[in-house]
N, C-alpha and C positions, 0 to 999 in steps of 0.2 A: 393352285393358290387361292386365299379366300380374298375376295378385293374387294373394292366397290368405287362409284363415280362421285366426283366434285366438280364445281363447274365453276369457273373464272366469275360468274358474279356474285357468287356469294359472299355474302358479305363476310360470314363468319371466318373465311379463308383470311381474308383480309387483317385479320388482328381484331376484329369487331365481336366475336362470341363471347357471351357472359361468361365470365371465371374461367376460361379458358375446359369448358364444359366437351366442349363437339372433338378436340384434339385427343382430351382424357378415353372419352367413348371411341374413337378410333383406332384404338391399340390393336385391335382385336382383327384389324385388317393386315394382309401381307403384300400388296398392291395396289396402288392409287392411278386411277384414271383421271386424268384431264386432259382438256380444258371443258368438257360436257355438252358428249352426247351432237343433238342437230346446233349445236353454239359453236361446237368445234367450226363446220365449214362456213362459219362467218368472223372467225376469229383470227387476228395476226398478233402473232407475239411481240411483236415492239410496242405493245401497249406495257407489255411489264408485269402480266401477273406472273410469269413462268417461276420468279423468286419465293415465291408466296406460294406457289403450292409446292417448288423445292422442300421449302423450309418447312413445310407443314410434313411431308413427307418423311424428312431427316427427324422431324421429334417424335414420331410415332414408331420408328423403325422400318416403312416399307417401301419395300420398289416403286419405281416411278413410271406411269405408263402414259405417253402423248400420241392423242390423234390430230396431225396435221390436218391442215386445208385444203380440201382436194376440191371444194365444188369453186368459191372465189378467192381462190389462194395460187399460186405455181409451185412450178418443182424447186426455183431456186430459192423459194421462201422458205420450202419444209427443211432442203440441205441446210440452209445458214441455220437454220433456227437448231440442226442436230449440231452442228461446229459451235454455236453461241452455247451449248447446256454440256456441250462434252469435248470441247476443242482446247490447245492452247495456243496462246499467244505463243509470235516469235520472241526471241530474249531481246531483242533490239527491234522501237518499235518505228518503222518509217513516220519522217513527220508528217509528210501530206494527209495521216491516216487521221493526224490529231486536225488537222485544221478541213479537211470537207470529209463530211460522213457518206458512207457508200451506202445506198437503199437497200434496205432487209430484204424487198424479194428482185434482186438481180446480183448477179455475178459480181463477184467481190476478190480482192487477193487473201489467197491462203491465209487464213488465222487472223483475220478484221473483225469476225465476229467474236471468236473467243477474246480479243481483243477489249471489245466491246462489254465482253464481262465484267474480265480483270478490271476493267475501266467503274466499274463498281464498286469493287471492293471484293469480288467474290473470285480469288486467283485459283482456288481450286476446281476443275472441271462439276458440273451437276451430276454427271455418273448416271444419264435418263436412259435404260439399260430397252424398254422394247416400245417400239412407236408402230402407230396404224396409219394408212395411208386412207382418211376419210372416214365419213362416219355414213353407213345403211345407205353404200352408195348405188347398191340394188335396188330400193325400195325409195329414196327419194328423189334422187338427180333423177330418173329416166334416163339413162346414159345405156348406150347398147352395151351388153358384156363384152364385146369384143374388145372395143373401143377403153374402155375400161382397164380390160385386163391390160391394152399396150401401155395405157398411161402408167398402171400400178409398176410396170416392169421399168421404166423409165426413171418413178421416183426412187424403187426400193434400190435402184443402182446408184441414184445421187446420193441417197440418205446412207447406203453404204460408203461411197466414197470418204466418206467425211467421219465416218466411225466405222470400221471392220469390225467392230463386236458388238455390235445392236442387234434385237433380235425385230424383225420388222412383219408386220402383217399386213394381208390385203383383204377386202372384206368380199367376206362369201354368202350366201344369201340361204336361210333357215328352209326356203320351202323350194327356190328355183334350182335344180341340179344345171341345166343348160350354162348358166350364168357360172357355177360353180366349176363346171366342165372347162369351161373360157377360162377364168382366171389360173384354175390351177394349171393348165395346158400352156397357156404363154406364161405365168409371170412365177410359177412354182415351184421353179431352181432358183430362183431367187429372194424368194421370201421365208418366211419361218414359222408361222402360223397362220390359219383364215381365220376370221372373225363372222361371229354368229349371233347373233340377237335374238333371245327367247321371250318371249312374253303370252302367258299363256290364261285362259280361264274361261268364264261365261261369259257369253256377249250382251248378257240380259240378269236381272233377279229374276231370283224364283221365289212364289210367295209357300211351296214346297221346296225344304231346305233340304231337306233329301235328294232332289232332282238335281238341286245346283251344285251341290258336294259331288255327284255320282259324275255331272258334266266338268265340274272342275277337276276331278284328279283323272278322267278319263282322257284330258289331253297329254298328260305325262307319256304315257303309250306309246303317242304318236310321236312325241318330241323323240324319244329315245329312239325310234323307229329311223326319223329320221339324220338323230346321227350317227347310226351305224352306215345308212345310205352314203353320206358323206365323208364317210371315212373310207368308205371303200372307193370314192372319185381320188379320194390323198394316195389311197394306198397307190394306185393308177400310176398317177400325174405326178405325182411329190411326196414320194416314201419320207421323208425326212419332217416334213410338216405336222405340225403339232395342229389342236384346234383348242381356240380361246372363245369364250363366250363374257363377251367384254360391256354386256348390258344384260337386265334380264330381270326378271318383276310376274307379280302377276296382274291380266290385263283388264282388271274391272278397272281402271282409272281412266283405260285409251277406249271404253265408249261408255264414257260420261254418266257409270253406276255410281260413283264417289268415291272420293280419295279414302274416307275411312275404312273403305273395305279391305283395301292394302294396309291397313295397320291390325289387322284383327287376325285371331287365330290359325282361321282359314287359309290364309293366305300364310301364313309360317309353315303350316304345314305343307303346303304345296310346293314352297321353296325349297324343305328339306328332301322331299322327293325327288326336285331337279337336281341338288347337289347329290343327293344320292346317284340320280344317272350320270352325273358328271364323272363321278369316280370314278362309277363302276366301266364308262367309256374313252377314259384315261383321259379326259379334257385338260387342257393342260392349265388353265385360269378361270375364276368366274370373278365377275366385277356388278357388283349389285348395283342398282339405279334405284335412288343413289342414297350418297350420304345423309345430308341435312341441305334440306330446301324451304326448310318453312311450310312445308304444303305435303300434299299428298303421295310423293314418292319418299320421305326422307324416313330411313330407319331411325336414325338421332333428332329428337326434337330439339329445338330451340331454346330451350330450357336444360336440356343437357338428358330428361328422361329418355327410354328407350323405350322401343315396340315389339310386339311378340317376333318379329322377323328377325328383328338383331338376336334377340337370345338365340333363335336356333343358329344362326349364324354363327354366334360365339362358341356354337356349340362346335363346329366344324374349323373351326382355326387351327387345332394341334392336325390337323390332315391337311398338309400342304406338303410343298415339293419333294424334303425328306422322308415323304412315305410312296410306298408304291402299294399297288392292287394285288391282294392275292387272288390265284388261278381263279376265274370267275363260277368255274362249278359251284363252290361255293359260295356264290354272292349274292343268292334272292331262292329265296322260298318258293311254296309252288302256291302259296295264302295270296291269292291277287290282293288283299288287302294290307298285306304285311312284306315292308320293301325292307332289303339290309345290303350291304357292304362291309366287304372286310378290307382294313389298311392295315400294310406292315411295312414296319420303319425297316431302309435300307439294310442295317446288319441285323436287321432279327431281334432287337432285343423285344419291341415291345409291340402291341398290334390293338387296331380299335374296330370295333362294329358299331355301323352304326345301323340301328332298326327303326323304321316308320313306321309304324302303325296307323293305318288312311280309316278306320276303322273306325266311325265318328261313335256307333252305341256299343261297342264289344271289347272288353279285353282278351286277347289272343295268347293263349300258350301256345309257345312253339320251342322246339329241337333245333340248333342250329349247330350247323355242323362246322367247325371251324377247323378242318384237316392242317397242318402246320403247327399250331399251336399248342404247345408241350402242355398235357397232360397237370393238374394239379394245382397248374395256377390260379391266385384267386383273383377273381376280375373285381374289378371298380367299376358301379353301376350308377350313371347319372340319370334321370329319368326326366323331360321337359316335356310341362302338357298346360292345359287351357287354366287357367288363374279362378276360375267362377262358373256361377250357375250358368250361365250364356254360354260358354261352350265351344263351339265353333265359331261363335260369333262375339265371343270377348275380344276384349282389349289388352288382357291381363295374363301373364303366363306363372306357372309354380312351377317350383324344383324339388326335387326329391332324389335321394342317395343312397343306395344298394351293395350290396356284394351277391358274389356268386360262383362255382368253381366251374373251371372247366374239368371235365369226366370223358376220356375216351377219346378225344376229340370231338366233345360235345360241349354245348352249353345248353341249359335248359330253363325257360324262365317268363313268367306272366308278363308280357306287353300290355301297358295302360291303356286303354284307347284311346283314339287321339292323341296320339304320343310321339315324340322323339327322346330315345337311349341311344348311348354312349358306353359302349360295353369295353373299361379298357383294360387287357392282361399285359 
């Protein structure tokens, strides 16, 4: 699924965004993350945005996804808080419940918090269908994995309790297997996906843009590298467990190169290479960081325009749950510069490539071989690349639209450079 992050202070959630600008630009997402990111573990939901990003969630069409508070929060806060968004009240409600209120993080009677809804006006349950226990709790608390992994197993049985059809995650850590070993070994009969954080790029400029390109798409490699490793601890530990990458960016921003870098070509590109690996390793969500912040991670600006990263993003919307991966033989080239993916809707009817082209001075023809796909049909060809003279280093992206047949189980066809297509039969 194509998602991305919101964070409990923005304002725009709040009812505050000009012409209802940032909600419009949101369609194009199929699951909403909050409460955002390192704010999650300092966040308690009795302050009350949980309605607000409900309700943001319900006008755009998409799933709801909550990371509880694992670092200053409890297990009894994360349970209430799933009874308060998916619980009902009893039909008779005891009076004592109207007259002293029981505290959000301790032990309460059955359905006080769904209670507590109703008590708003909102008698229909939220329906917040998959919740994380804590947000990059490898990489910030310092908490031993062990210790960790008991906690995680602790909450995702409360957070069960209190909804049997939630899908729950514990977080797994992009580079530690040890940590990943722990979690999935104690708590991964229990949970339903790990959670991943990618964030990848140069740690520096380069005043040779060649070098920076070559180091920036050269970490892709590695990222893919490493989730097959981690797929193979699921396969181990927890056949059943999916894997979510529930943040994810590129990381000139996290040493202090500037936020503009993330709004430029470059970084569009490099995203659609991750979402490329994402498919092709059957991941089960991706959740961008983030929305609209006013600042240097937001795909949506404040004014309502958008960045080269949303377009390829929007490019990637019809490829969600309803589609699956075709046999991966044929899902990438042997062109290290030229990445693709083939998606095919459950019954067959329809199927999309998508091709990357990392290739900043070359257009690339290539033969791709698309074994499955009946002979004759004529694909629809979307093609999304850099807006201007700047290049890799614009602001600005253009569209362009094609046809093409497929022959033999082939397709055959000139890649732009620097480019993201959409090939769909």
């Amino acid at each position: 699924m194509n998602g991305v992050n919101v964070m409990y202070t923005d304002e725009w959630l709040r009812g505050q965004s000009p012409s209802g600008t940032v909600p419009s630009a949101a369609t194009i997402f199929k699951i909403v993350r909050f409460p955002g990111g390192l704010l999650a573990d300092k966040y308690h939901w009795i302050t009350g945005e949980t309605k607000d990003f409900v309700q943001f969630c319900e006008n755009i069409g998409a799933e709801k996804m909550i990371t509880v508070n694992f670092k200053t929060g409890r297990v009894e806060e994360a349970a209430n808080w799933v009874e308060f968004c998916n619980g009902s009240a009893p039909a008779v409600i005891p009076d004592e419940w109207k007259k002293i209120p029981f505290a959000y993080n301790h032990k309460a009677p059955v359905g006080y918090f769904a209670y507590l809804r109703e008590s708003t006006g909102r008698k229909q349950p939220y329906g917040v269908k998959f919740w994380e226990i804590g947000n990059e709790i490898d990489w910030w608390n310092r908490i031993d994995a062990a210790d960790y992994a008991q906690e995680a197993l602790d909450y995702a049985r409360a957070l069960r309790a209190k909804d049997k059809n939630i899908l729950i995650g514990a977080c797994g850590s992009p580079l530690d297997d040890r940590w990943n070993e722990a979690v999935l070994r104690t708590a991964g009969r229990d949970i339903d996906f790990l959670i991943i954080h990618i964030y990848g790029g140069p740690e520096r400029l380069y005043e040779d843009k060649n070098e920076e390109y070559r180091v920036l798409f050269s970490k892709l490699g590695v990222v893919e590298e490493r989730i097959k490793k981690i797929k193979g601890l699921i396969e181990k530990y927890a056949p059943h467990c999916k894997i979510a990458v529930t943040e994810g960016n590129t990381s000139y921003n996290e040493f202090g190169l500037g936020g503009d870098e993330l709004k430029k070509w470059k970084s569009a590109l490099w995203i659609a290479g991750l979402r490329n690996i994402l498919i092709r390793q059957g991941v089960m969500a991706y959740c961008h960081w983030n929305l609209c912040d006013g600042g240097a991670y937001g795909v949506v600006n404040m004014d309502g325009s958008v960045t080269p990263v949303y377009e390829v993003l929007k490019l990637y919307t019809r490829i969600n749950t309803d589609y699956t991966r075709m046999d991966t033989d044929c899902a990438r080239t042997d062109t290290d510069k030229l990445d693709y993916v083939v998606a095919e809707d459950k019954i067959g009817k329809k199927a999309y490539i998508v091709v990357v082209n990392r290739d900043w001075d070359n257009d690339i023809e290539e033969t791709i071989d698309v074994r499955g796909i009946k002979s004759g049909r004529t694909a629809q060809i979307k093609v999304l690349f850099c807006g201007d003279e700047n290049g890799m280093e614009s602001f600005k992206t253009k569209t362009v639209e094609d046809k093409c047949r497929v022959e033999n189980g082939k397709i055959k066809y000139k890649f732009k450079r620097a480019s993201v297509t959409v090939i769909e039969t």
